[in-house]
N, C-alpha and C positions, 0 to 999 in steps of 0.2 A: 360419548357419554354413556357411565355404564345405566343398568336396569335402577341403579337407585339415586341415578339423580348428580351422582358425582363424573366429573372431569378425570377422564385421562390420557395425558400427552403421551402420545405414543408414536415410533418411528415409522418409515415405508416398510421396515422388514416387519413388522408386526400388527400390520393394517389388517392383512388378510387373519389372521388368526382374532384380532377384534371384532371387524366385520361380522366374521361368524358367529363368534360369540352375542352379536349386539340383535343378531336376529332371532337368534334360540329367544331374549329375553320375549318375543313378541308370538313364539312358536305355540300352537297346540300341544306340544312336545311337553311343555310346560305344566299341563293339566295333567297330562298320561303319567308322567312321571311323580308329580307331587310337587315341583317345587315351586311349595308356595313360602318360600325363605327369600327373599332380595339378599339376604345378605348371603345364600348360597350360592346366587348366582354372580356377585361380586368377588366372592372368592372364585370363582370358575375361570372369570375372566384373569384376576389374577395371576391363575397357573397356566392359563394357557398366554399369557404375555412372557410367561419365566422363558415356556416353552419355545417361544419365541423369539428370546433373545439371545436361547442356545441351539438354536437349529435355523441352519443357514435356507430359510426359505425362497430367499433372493438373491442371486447368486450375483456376483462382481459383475459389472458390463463394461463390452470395450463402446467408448464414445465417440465419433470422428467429427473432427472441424475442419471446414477448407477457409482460410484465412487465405481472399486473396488484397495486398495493400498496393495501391494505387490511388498515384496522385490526382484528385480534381479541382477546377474552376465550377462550379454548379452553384448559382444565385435560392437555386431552391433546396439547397444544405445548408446555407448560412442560418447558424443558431440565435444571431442578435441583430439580426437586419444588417447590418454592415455588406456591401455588394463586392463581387470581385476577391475575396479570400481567398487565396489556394488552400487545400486542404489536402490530408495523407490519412487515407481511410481503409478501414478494414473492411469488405465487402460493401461500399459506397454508406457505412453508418454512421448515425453520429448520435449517440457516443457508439462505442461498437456492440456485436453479436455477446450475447450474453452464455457461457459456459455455465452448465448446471448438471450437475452430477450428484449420487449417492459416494460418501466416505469409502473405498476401495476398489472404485471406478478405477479404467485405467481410459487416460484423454491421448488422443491423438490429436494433433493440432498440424494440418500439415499449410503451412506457411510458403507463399511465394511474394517475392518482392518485384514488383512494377514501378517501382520508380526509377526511370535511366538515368541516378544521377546520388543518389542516395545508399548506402547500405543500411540494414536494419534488422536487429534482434529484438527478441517479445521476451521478456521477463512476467513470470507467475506469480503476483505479489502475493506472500501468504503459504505456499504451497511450498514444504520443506525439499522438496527434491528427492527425497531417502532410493538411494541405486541409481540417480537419473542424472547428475549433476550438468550433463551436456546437456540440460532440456532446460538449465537455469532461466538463457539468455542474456550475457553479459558481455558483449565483443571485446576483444582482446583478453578476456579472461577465463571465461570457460566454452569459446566459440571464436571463429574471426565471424565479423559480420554478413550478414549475407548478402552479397551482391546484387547490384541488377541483373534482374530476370534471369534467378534462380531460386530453387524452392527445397526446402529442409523440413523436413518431420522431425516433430517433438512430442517423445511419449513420455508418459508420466500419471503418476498415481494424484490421485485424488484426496489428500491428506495435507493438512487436517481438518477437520470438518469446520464451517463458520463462514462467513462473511469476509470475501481476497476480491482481488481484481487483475486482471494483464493490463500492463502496457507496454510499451517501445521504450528498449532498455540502450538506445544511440543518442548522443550529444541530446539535441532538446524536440526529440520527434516528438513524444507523447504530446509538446504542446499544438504540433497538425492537427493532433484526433486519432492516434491510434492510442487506444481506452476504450475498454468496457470491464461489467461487474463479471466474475468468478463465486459461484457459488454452491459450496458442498455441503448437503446437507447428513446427518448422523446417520449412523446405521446401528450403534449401540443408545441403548437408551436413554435420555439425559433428563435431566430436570430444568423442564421451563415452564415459566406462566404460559397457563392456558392463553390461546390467541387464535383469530380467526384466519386471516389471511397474512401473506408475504407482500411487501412492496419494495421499491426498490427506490431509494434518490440517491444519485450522481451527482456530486459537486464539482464543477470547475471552474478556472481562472480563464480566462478566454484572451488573446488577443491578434491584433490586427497586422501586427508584425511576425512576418515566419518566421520557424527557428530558424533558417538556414541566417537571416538578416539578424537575429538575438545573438545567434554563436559570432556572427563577425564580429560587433559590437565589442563583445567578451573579451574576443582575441586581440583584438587593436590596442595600439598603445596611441594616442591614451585612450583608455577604456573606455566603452558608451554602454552603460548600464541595459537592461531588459527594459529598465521603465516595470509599472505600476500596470496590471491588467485594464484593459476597457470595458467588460463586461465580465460578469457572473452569474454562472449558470448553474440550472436546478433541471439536472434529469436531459440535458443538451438544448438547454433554450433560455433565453434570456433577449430585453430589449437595451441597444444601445444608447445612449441619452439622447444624442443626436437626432437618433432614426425616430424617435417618440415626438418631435419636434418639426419632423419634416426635413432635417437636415441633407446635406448632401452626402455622396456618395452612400447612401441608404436604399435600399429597395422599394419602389412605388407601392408595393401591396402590404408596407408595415405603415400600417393608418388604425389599427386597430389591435389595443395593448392586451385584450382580454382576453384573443385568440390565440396570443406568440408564448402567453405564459405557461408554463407545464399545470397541469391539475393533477392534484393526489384526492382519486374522488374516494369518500367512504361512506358508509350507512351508520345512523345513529344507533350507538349501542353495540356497534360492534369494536374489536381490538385488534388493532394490527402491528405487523413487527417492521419497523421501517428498517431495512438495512441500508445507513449511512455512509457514502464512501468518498474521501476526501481524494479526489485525484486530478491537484490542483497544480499547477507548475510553481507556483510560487507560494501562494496564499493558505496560511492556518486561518478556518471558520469559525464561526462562531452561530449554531443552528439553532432553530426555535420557529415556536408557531404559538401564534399569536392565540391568548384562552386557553392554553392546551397544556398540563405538562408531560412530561414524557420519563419512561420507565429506563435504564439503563439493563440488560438482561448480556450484555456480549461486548467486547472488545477485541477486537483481531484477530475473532475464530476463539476465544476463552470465553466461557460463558460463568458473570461474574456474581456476587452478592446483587439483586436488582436494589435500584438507587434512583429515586424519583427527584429529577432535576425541571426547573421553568427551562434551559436553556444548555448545550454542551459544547465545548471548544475539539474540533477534530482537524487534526495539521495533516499535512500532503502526506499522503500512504496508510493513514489510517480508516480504522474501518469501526463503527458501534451499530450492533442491533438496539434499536426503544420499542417498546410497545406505545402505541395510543390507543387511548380508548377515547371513541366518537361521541363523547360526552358533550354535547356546547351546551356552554350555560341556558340554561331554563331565562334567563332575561332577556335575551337575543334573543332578534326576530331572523338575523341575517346568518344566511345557509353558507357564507365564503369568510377564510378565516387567511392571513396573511404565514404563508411560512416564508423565510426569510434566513441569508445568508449575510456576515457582514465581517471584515477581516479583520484578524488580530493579530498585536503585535507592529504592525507597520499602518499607516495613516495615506488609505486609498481612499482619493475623491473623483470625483467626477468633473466634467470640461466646468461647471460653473463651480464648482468648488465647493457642492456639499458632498455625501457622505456615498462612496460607491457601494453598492448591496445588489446581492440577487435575490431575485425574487419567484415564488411560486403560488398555488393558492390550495389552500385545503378546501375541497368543495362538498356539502354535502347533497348538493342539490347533481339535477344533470342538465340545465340548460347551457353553462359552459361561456356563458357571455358577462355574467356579472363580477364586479373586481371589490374587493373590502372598501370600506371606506378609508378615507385620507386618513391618519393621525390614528387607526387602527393597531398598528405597525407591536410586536411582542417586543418586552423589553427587554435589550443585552448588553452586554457590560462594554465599555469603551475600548478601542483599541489599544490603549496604554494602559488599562489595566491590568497588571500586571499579578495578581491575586488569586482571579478568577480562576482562571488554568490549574495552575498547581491546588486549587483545594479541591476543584474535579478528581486530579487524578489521587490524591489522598481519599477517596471514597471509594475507590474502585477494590475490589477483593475477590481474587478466585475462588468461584463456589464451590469447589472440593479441589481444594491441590492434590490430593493423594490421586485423584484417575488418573494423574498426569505422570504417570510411572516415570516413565526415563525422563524426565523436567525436573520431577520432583527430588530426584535423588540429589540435584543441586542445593534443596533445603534445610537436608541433615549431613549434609557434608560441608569442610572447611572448603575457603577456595584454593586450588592448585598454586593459582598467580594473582595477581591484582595488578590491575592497568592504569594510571591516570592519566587522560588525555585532553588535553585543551584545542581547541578549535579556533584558530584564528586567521587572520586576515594578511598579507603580505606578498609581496612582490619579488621577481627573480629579478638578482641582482645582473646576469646578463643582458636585459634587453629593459628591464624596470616594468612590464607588465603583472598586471594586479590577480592573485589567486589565490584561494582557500588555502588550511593545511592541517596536519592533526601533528600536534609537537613538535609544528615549525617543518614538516614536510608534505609537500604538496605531489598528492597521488596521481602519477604520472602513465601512462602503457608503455608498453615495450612491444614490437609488432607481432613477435610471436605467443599465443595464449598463454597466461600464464599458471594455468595448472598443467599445461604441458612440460611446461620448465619444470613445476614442481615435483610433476610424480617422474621426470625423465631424474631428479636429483636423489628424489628420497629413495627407488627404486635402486640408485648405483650405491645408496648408503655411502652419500658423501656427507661428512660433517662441515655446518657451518651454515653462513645465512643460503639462501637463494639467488646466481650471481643475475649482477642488475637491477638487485630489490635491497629495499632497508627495510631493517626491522625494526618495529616501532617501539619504542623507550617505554619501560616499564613507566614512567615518570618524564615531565616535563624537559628537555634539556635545561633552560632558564625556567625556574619558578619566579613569580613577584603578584603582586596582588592583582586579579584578573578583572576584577572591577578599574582597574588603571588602564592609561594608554600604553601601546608595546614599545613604544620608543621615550619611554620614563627610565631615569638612569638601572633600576634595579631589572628593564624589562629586555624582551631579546632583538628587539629593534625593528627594525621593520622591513628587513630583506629576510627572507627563506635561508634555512641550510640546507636545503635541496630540494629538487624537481626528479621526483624517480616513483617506481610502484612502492608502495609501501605494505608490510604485512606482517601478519601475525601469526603465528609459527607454533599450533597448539598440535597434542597428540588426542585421538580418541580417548574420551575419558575423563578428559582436565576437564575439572570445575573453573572459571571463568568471572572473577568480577573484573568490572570495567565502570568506571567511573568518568562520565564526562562533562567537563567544566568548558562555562559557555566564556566568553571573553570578546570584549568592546572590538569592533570593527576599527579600519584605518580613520573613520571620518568621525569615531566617538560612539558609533551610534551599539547597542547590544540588541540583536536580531535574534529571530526563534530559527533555531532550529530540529525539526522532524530527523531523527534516527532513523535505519532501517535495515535492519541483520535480515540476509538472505540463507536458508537453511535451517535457520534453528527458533525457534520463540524464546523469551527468557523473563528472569524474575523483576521487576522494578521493586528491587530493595533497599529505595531512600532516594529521595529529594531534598534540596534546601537552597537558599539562597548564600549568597557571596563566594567567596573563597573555599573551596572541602579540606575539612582538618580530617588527617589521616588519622589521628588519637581518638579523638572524640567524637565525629559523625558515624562512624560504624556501631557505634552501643546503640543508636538510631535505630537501624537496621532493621525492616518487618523478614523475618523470614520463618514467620507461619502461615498469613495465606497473601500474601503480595500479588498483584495481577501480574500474571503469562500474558505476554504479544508479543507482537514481532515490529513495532514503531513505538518508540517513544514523544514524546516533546520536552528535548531542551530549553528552558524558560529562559529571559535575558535574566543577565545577573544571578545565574543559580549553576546548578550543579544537580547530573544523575545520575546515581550506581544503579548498574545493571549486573545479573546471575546467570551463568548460563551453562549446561550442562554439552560440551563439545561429544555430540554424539551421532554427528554423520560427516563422514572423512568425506573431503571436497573442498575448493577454492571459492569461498562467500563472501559477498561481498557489504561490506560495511559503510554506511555512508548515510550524509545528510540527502533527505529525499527531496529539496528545491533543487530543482534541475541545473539552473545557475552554479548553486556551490557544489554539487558534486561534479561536472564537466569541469568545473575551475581546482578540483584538487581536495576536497573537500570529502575524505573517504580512505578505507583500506581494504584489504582482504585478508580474511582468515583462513589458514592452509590448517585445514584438520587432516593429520594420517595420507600426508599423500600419498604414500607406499599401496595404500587399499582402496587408490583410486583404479577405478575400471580405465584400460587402454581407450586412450582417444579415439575418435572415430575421424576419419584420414580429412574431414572440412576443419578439424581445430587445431594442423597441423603450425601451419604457418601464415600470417596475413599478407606475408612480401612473394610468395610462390609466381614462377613465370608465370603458372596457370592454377586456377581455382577450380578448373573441372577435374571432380571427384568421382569415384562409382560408391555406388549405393551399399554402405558397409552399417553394421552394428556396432555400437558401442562397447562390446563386451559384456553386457548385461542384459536381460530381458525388459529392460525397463526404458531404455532410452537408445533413438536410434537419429541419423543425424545423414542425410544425402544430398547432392546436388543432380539436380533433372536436367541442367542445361549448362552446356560449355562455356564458358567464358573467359577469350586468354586475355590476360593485360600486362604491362610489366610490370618491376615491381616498383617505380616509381608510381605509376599509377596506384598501385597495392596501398603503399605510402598514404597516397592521398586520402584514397577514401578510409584509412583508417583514421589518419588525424582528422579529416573533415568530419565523422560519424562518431568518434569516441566520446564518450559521457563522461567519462573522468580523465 
């Protein structure tokens, strides 16, 4: 707060230079010299915040994480009372260690795997990689995975600044519990509403079934779905219906719902920035707190036009800062307010068959025992509707596209290429099992990583695709109306043209639309699907429902301040073009973020410039190796370094195994 009364947001690199300044205002200093002008002393502050945001006061820091994952049985980690869950945790947490950094940080994360049975990569959701691309986390793509009881360092910069999160980037680990928040905060100055404190709420889908038992399912012909979560969680805690009931298989000490629930305590009158993070296996939310509305100020690390909503829709991988302010109405006598989670898009109920929700409570009080009353509950929109979502994100607009230099240059430029891609549902006509695809091709590995292939190709300057990959069609193979069934005469029927890696084959530089059109599943039904480009953020320039007319929906197009992220939401029955400026060479990975449809095929990767990718480092050489013990090498860059600590020979059937057993896509 300066000398006259005014607010000013300012970073950790320019604390100490306010600081100082905020004291002179109180100084004897004051009288000695004369200044009796506030507004002199407001300009003071001024210059000496310029000065500050051009003189490196606070110099980069190296951060270290020890990530050790390991599998438990622990009745007193269970988040929804349910007894007996195994879980795969990152230093025994639930949800996990929380990474927090300043913007040019460099993180060290040294990662070792304990589970005798599982391999496992950490993907950085949010965090472009720029020099580091081996610190992704994607097995079989920019890594094999890491074996039991062996450990790998992952370095990487700390950019872009915002609200990200890690999790477990193998078949459907992240739904054990390997998740927690990631958060960078700026080091150049930015424009935010004033606010008092950071909080942080975690959303998950919880359930009782492991992945190892969700992935069988998957794979089986005939197919046995994931099923519908059992519980939802707010900040890693929730009650199951059961357990609130006395039911069995429940833990004797959940007899009391007021203590299992998470509190977001605050003080009246103050303002806080909730950072949001949907990191849900399945489930797109729908959040809100009962009395309350909330500020919009951030979206996936953009920090956007603020946009005061009752309630906001955020699907698996996304991430929004709100501000609240601790305002409860003046009519209220009661200090606990209901915040509430409840799914969109899909129809989750509970064993009796009303409505599944999570729950948490806004407390202003600190006794910690009291719960809102019944029928309290903030109001949100139905799971079918279908409206809601999309006029959300028709509000959203970057607060200065222009900081966003290399982004931005995607705005005033034509695009290189235009992509349409449909998303559907279909079966390999070899065995008749059920999987994802993007234009009829279902994103398959290959055991050796595949930006090894790519930079061993682009390096020999050979022309042509990448062998063992397809590259994905500018356009649909079969066009027909994608609000139809795919086995309608004009549609492409309901077997796959193939099961292989698929990819997208851009140079440094190419400007990048991509447009993707949602389309009716095998059983009728049009599901959401969550986007998530690894590497880069981009522009959402246009939404709409049905079918995308190439002629006429691009005159649509915002591309003056359109929101930057890096997750979209595909609505059912619609359609979204995305911008993007291909400006860090590397193998990203593109894909719906339900765990389900990306392990089923449901995904590709972008090969930017493999030619200026940095030499491998000797773990992402091959996943089928007699042996996987490696020495301790760099990557070829200062930025990312990749070792194994412990031997482990296997063969390469074994190799085999644990790759398809662990692979995400």
């Amino acid at each position: 707060k300066s000398c006259n009364g005014h607010f000013i947001r300012f970073t950790r690199q320019t604390a100490y230079i306010v600081g100082l300044s905020l004291c002179l205002c109180s100084s004897p200093l004051l009288s000695v010299f004369h200044f009796s002008s506030k507004i002199i002393m407001t300009k003071l502050i001024r210059l000496l915040l310029l000065i500050g945001t051009t003189s490196p006061l606070i110099k980069a820091k190296d951060l270290y994480y020890d990530f050790k994952a390991t599998p438990v049985i622990d009745d007193g980690l269970s988040p929804d009372c349910f007894s007996r869950r195994p879980m795969f945790l990152i230093n025994g947490l639930f949800p996990g260690p929380v990474i927090e950094a300043d913007e040019g940080d460099t993180i060290h994360v040294q990662l070792t795997n304990n589970h005798p049975s599982e391999t496992l990569t950490i993907h950085f959701h949010g965090i472009h990689q720029k020099g580091s691309v081996y610190s992704d986390g994607v097995g079989a793509v920019t890594q094999c995975g890491l074996t039991p009881f062996q450990t790998q360092n992952l370095t990487f910069a700390a950019s872009p600044s915002g609200t990200h999160f890690w999790h477990a980037h193998q078949s459907l680990l992240m739904a054990d519990g390997i998740t927690g928040a990631l958060i960078v905060h700026p080091t150049q100055n930015v424009t935010v509403p004033q606010y008092d404190e950071d909080l942080l709420v975690f959303l998950q889908d919880w359930y009782h079934t492991t992945s190892t038992n969700q992935r069988i399912g998957l794979d089986s012909e005939p197919f046995v779905w994931v099923g519908n979560p059992d519980t939802l969680l707010i900040n890693g805690k929730g009650v199951f219906q059961p357990c609130g009931q006395g039911g069995t298989s429940c833990l004797t000490t959940c007899n009391d719902t007021a203590a299992l629930l998470s509190r977001i305590q605050v003080q009246e009158g103050k303002t806080y920035r909730l950072r949001i993070i949907n990191s849900a296996a399945l489930l797109p939310f729908n959040f809100a707190i009962a009395q309350h509305n909330l500020t919009i100020i951030e979206a996936d690390g953009t920090l956007v036009d603020p946009v005061e909503v009752e309630n906001l829709d955020i699907s698996p991988g996304q991430r929004y800062s709100v501000l609240l302010t601790a305002n409860k109405p003046s009519t209220n006598s009661t200090d606990v307010y209901w915040t509430r989670i409840t799914s969109r898009g899909r129809n989750v109920t509970r064993l009796d068959g009303t409505e599944l929700v999570g729950l948490a409570v806004l407390d202003y009080g600190t006794d910690n025992t009291t719960l809102p009353a019944e029928g309290s509950e903030p109001v949100q929109p139905a799971w079918e509707d279908e409206e809601a979502g999309p006029a959300l994100d028709a509000k959203l607009f970057t607060q200065d596209p222009e900081s966003h230099e290399d982004d931005a240059i995607a705005l005033t430029s034509n695009a290189t290429t235009t992509y349409i891609m449909v998303g559907t549902q279909a079966r390999r006509f070899q065995d008749n099992r059920l999987r994802w695809a993007v234009n009829n091709i279902s994103n398959t590995p290959e055991p050796e990583p595949l930006i090894v292939k790519a930079r061993r190709i682009a390096q020999a300057d050979v022309l042509g695709a990448i062998p063992h990959t397809v590259d994905v069609a500018e356009t649909p193979p079969t066009t027909w109306n994608y609000t139809d069934l795919l086995d309608v005469p004009a549609g492409p029927g309901i077997f796959l043209q193939d099961v292989m890696p698929l990819v997208l084959r851009l140079q440094k530089g190419d400007i990048v639309d991509i447009v993707m059109q949602n389309a009716l599943a095998l059983n009728g039904v049009a599901e959401v699907h969550p986007w998530h480009l690894h590497g880069h953020s981009f522009w959402i320039i246009g939404q709409g429902t049905g079918t995308y007319d190439p002629d006429k929906d691009p005159e649509t197009f915002n591309l003056v301040n359109p929101v930057l992220r890096d997750t979209f939401t595909l609505w059912p029955h619609g359609w979204t073009a995305i911008r993007f400026h291909a400006n860090n060479p590397g193998v990203w990975e593109f894909h719906c973020h339900i765990l389900s449809h990306a392990m089923m095929g449901m995904g590709l990767s972008v090969v930017v410039s493999a030619e200026d990718v940095p030499e491998p480092p000797p773990g992402a050489f091959s996943c089928t190796e007699e042996s996987l013990t490696t020495s301790t090498a760099g990557d070829g860059s200062t930025s990312g370094s990749y070792e194994h600590t412990y031997s482990m020979i296997v063969s390469a059937t074994t190799g085999l195994f644990l790759l398809a057993s662990s692979w995400m896509y």
